[in-house]
N, C-alpha and C positions, 0 to 999 in steps of 0.2 A: 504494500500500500504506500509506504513512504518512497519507492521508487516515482510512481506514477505523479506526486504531488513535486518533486523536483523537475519531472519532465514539464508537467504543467506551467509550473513559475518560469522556468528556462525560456518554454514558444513564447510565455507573454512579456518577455524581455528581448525576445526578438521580435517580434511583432512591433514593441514601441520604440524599438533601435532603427527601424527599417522607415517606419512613417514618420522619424521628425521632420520637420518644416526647413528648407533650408535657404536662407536670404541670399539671394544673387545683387551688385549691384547694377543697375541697366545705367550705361552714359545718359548724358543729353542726348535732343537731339532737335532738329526744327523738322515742321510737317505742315504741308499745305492742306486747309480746312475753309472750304465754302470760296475758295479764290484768296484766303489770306495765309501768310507765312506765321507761323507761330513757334516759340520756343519753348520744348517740353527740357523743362528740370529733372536730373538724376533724380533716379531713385529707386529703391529694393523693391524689387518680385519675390515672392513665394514660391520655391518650385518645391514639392516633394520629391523624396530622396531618401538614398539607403545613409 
């Protein structure tokens, strides 16, 4: 029985190893909207990741 309750805790530390959140940071960059030029400021995405 105490075998099966370590396998248990084990997946569910792999399980929350695998899905943390990981911040990337994106440059600037400009982008043409509606005919006008605009400047988009850096900033972090979320990607999931091991």
């Amino acid at each position: 029985m105490q075998k099966k309750k370590e396998r248990f805790y084990a997946g569910i530390m792999m399980l929350i190893k695998v899905r943390m959140p990981i911040l990337i940071k994106v440059k600037g960059y400009t982008r043409v909207r509606n005919g006008k030029i605009e400047k988009v400021h850096s900033y972090y995405r979320i990607v999931k990741g091991r």
